[in-house]
Rosetta silent file (secondary structure, phi, psi, omega in degrees, C-alpha in Angstrom):
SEQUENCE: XXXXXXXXXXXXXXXXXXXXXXXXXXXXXXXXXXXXXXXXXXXXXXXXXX
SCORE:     score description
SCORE:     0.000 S_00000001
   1 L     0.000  154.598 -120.811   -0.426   -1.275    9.542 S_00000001
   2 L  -173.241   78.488  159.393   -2.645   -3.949    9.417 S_00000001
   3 L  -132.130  119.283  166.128   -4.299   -6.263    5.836 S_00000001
   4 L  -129.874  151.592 -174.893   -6.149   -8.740    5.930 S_00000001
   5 E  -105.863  125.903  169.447   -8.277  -10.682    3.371 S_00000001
   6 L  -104.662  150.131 -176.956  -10.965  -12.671    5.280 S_00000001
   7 L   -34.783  -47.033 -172.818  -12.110  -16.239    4.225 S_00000001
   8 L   -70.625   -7.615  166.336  -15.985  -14.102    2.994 S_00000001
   9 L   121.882  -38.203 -176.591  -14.356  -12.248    0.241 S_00000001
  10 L   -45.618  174.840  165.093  -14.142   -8.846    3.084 S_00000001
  11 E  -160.129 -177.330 -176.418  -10.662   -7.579    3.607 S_00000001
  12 L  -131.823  167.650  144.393   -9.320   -5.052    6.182 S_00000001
  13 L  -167.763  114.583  171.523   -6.493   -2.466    5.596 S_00000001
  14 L  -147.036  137.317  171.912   -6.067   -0.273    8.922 S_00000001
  15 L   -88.714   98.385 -152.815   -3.608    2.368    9.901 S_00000001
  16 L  -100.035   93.254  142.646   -3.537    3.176   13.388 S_00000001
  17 L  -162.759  142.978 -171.490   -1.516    6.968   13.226 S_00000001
  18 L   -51.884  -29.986 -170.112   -2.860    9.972   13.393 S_00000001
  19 L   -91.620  -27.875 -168.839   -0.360   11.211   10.497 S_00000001
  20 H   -73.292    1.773 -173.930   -0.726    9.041    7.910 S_00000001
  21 H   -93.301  -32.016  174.510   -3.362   10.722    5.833 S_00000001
  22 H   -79.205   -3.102 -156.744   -0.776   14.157    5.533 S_00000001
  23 H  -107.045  -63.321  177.537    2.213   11.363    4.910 S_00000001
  24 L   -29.967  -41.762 -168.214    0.704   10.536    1.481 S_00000001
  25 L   -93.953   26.324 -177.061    1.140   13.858    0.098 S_00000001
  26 L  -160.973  -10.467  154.626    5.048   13.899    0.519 S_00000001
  27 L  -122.392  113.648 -159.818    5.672   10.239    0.106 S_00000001
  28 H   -42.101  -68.469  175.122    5.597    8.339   -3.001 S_00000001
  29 H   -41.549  -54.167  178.198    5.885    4.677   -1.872 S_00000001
  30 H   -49.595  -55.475 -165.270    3.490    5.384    0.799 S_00000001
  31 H   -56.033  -62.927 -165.748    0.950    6.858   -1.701 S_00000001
  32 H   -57.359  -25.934  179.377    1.806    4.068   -4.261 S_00000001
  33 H   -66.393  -35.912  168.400    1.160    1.018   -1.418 S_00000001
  34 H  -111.649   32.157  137.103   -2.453    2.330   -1.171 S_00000001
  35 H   -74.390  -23.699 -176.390   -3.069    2.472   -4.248 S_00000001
  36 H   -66.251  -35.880 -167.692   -2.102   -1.149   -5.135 S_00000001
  37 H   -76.642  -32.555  170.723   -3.913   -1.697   -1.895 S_00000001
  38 H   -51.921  -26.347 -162.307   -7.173    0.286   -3.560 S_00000001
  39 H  -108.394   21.987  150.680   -6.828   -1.062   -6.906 S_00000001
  40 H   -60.994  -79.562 -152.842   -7.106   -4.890   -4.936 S_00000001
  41 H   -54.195  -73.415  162.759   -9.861   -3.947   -3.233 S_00000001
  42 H   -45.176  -47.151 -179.507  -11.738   -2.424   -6.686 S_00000001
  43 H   -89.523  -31.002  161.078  -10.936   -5.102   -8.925 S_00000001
  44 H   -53.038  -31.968 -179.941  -11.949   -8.091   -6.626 S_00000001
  45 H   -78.539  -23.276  167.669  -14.900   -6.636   -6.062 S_00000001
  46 H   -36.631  -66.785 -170.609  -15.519   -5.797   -9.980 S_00000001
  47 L   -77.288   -5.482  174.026  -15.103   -9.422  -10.984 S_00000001
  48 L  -101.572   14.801  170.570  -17.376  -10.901   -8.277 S_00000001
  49 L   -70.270  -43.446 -164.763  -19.922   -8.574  -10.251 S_00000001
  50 L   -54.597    0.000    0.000  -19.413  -10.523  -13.329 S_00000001
């Protein structure tokens, strides 16, 4: 697993297994990690709207 925020405002968040999209629907933490990483992602980009 794999995030990075680059210096241009981008960011990265990559998952290299094959599994991890069915691993969300049976683990909480897992689920909850991308959302925190989603709700990053959404509100930086919100506020450079502003």
């Amino acid at each position: 697993m794999v995030y990075y925020d680059h210096p241009g405002g981008g960011g990265v968040f990559w998952v290299g297994s094959v599994t991890f999209g069915g691993s969300l629907v049976v683990d909480d933490k897992l689920s909850q990690m991308v959302k925190n990483v989603m709700n990053r992602y959404t509100l930086e980009s919100k506020s450079d709207l502003l």
